[in-house]
N, C-alpha and C positions, 0 to 999 in steps of 0.2 A: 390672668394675674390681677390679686381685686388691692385695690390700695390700705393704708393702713386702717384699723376702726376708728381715728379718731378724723377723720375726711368721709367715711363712708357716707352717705344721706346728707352730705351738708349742700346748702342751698346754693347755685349760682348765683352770681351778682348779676342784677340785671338792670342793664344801663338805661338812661331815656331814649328813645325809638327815636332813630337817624332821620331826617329829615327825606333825605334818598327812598330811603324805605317806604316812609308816608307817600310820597309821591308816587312811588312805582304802585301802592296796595290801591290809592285812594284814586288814583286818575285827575290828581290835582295837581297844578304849577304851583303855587304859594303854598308854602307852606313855613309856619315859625314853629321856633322850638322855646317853650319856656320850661325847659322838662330840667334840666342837668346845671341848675343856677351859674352857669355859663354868665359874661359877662354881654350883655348885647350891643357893647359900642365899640369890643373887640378890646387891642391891647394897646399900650403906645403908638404912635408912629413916631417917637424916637426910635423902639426897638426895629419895626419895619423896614426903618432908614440904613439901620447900622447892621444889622445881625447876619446881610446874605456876605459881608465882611470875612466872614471866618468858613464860608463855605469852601472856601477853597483848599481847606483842610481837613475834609473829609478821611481821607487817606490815615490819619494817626488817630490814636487812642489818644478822649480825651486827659484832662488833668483830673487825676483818679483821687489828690485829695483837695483839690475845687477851693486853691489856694486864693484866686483873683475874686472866686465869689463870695467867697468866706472873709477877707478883706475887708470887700464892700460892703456885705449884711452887717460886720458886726459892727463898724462904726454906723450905716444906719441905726442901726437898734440900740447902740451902746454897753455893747457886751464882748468878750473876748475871741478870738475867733476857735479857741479849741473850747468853747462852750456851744457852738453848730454842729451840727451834723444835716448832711442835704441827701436827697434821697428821690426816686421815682414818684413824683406825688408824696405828699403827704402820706399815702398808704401803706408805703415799703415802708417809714418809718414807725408805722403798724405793727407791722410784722418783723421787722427788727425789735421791737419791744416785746410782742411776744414769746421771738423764738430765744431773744437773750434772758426772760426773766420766768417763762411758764414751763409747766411739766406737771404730767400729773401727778393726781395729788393736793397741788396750790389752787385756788380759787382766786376768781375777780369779782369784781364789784360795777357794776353800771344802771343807767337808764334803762326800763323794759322798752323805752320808744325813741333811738337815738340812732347814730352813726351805723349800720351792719356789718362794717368790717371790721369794728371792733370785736363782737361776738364771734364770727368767722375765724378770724388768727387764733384768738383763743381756743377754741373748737379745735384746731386743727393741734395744737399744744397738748390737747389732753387737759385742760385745766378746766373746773368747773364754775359755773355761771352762775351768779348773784346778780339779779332782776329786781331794780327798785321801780313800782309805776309813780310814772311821772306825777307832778302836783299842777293841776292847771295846764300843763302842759311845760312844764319845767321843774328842775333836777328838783328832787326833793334829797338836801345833802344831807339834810339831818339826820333820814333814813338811810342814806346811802351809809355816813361815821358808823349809823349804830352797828349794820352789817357787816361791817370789816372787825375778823377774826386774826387769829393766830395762824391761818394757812392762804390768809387773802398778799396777794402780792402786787395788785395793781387793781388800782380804780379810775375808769374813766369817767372823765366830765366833757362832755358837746359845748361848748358855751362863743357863739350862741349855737342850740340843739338842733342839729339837721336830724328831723325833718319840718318839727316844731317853729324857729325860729327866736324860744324866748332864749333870756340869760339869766343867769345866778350872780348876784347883786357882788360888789367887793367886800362888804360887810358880812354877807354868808360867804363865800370864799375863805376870809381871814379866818372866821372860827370854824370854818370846816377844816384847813391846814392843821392849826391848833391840836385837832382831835385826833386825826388821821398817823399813827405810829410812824417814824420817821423807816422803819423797814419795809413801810409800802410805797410803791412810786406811783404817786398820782397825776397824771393825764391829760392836759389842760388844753382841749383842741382848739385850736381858736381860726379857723380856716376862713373863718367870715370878720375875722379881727378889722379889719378896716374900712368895713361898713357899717359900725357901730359908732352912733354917735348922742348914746345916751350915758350922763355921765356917774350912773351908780356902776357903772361896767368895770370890772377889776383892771388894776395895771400888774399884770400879773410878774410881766419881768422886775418888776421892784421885790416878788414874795423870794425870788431865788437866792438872793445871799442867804433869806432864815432858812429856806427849806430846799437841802439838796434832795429830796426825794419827790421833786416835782419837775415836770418836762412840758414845755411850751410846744405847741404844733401848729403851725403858718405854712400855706402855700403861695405860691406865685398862680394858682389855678383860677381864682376866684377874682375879686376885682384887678388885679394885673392882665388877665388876659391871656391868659399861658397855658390852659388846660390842656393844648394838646403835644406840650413840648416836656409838660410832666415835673416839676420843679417843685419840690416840697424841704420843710426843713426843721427843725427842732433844736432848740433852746434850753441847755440845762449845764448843772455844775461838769465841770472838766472831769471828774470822775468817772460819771454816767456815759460821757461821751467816750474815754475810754472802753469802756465796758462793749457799750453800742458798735464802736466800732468794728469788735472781735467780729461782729457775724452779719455786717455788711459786704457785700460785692462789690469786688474794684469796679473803678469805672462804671457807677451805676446811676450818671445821669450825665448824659452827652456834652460834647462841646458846646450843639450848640442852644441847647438848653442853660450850659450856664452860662452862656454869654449872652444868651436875651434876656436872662434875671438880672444881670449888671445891666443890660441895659433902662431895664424897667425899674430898677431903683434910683435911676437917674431922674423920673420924670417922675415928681411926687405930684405935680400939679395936674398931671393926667390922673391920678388916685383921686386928690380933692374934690375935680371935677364930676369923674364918674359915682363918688360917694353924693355930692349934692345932687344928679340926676337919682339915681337911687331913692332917695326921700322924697322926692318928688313923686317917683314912680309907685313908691309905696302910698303914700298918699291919697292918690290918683284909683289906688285898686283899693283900700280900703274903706275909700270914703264911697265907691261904689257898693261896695259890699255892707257898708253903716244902711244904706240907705236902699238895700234891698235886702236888709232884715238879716244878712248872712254872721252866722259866730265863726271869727278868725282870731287865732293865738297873736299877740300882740309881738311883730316879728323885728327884730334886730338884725336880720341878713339881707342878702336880694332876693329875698322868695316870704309867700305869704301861704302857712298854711286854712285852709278854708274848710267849711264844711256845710253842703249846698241843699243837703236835706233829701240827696237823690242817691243812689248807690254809687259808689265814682267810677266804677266798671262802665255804668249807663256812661255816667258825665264825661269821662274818659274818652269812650268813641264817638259820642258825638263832637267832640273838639276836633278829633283827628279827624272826622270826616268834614270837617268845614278848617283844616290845616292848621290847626292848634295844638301843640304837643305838649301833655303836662304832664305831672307824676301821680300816680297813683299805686299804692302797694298795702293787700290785705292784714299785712301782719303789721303796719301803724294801730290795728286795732282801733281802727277812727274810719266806719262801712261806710260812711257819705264823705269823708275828708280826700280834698287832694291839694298838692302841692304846687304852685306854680310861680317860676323864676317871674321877678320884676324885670319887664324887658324895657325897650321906648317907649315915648309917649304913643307911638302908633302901634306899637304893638301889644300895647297893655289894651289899650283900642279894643284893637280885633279879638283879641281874649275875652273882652266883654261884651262888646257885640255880638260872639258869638255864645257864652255862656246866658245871658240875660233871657232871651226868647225860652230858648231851652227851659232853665227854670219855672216861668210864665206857665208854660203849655203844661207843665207838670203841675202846676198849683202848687209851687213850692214859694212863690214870691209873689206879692201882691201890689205894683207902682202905679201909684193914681197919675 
């Protein structure tokens, strides 16, 4: 039995390599992971404190329309709670987007070097793909307005761009909305929204009263610390949330998933904190990298991407094999770039400790 044609040949997702892994291939105990911008100081211990609370109610399904978390987020953010929707990671509400809005025939709009699951849902939709290459390493909107057709039905924007880490200013935002036909819903990922501490950075929930055809995307995965409890959520007019709703799964993010995002919006000062470690950390790898000559996209996330002048398949294994795990993927179309999560101060360390020789012995880097 072969699946439909519009999944046939599509690419697995392939996650950052488990630490376990490393250690079983490699015959090494230490080993970091700065592969899956994971957050390295972990989540709350508010949430830690409170969350095994509700374990004891394993036994019932949880609340399928996530009324206590819906509550909380919207007076955090300031918006209504029938303008959320929350979902498996931010990705399910991927894929509710697509399976609500694509079919073949329509066409989307995005980044040739951006988020992959974007293009995937699509893919699997039947809908055909409109590839703008990046500018610098960031959206080029201008081009992305001009490609939107009479059959285009969504456009995504990464902002800031995983794998990239740059953003698209609020000033190109606003005349990008402007241009963008109010029958297309555009996409406004912002999954790294709260490590961003530069202030041309759009405020995007202010664009939603003009423009219902835009949808906000936040996780609780990235600096809250919840990647593996799966908490994602999306911000748009009560309309669209309608809509969305149709073709969401009951109960498709646990109890106790959403009761450690209530708990972690309790603790903004553990946010603050790990946002000021963050700039530090960035800092810390860039100014290594200023000073061994290396070109890095100017990053607005917890991750920095780089490019070391070596193949990153090379630079790749030799970090696993001295227990450093980072990203590297050939269809970036960037054959020396790789990616790697802003971890501690010791573990940005051992990342460069371990990267710096390497490059040396290559003659790729030259430190008096």
């Amino acid at each position: 039995m072969e699946p439909k044609q519009t999944v046939q040949g599509l690419p697995v997702y392939n996650p950052g390599k488990p630490i376990e892994e490393v250690k079983r291939e490699y015959g090494i105990e230490h080993v970091i992971k700065l592969a899956s911008n994971e957050n390295p100081f972990g989540c709350s211990p508010h949430v830690l404190q409170h969350l095994l609370m509700d374990a004891k109610q394993t036994a019932l399904y949880p609340d399928g329309a996530m009324r206590e978390l819906k509550k909380k987020a919207a007076n955090h953010l300031g918006v209504t709670e029938e303008q959320l929707i929350f979902g498996n990671g931010s990705d399910e509400i991927l894929q509710l987007i697509a399976r609500c809005f694509l079919e073949p025939g329509t066409n989307v709009v995005m980044a040739d070097v951006t988020f992959p699951r974007y293009k995937t849902n699509c893919q699997i939709e039947g809908a055909d793909i409109i590839e703008i290459p990046l500018k610098e390493g960031t959206h080029d909107l201008n081009k992305m307005a001009e490609a939107v057709n009479d059959m285009t039905k969504v456009v995504w924007v990464c902002n800031p761009n995983n794998p990239t880490g740059t953003i698209v200013s609020a000033e190109d935002v606003a005349r990008f909305m402007e241009r963008i036909p109010a029958s297309v819903l555009v996409v406004m990922d912002e999954a790294y929204y709260e490590y961003v501490s530069d202030d041309d950075y759009p405020d995007s929930l202010s664009l939603l009263a003009d423009y219902p055809n835009l949808i906000i995307l936040r996780t609780f995965s990235k600096i809250y610390g919840l990647a593996s409890l799966r908490v994602g959520y999306g911000i748009a007019s009560t309309d669209m949330m309608s809509e969305l709703n149709r073709v969401r799964e009951p109960f498709n993010v646990n109890a106790l998933a959403q009761r450690a995002a209530i708990l972690a919006l309790e603790d903004q000062t553990f946010v603050k904190d790990c946002r000021a470690k963050n700039i530090a950390g960035l800092k810390q790898l860039t100014s290594a990298f200023d000073r061994l000559g290396l070109h890095y996209f100017p990053s607005h996330g917890n991750f920095v991407f780089v490019e070391t002048g070596v193949a990153s398949e090379e630079v790749f294994e030799h970090l696993l094999e001295q227990g450093v795990i980072v990203r590297h993927d050939p269809s970036w179309g960037y054959p020396t770039g790789i990616r790697v999560t802003i971890g501690s101060e010791e573990e940005n360390e051992t990342f460069l400790n371990a990267l710096e020789p390497f490059l040396q012995k290559r003659g790729k880097v030259h430190v008096s």
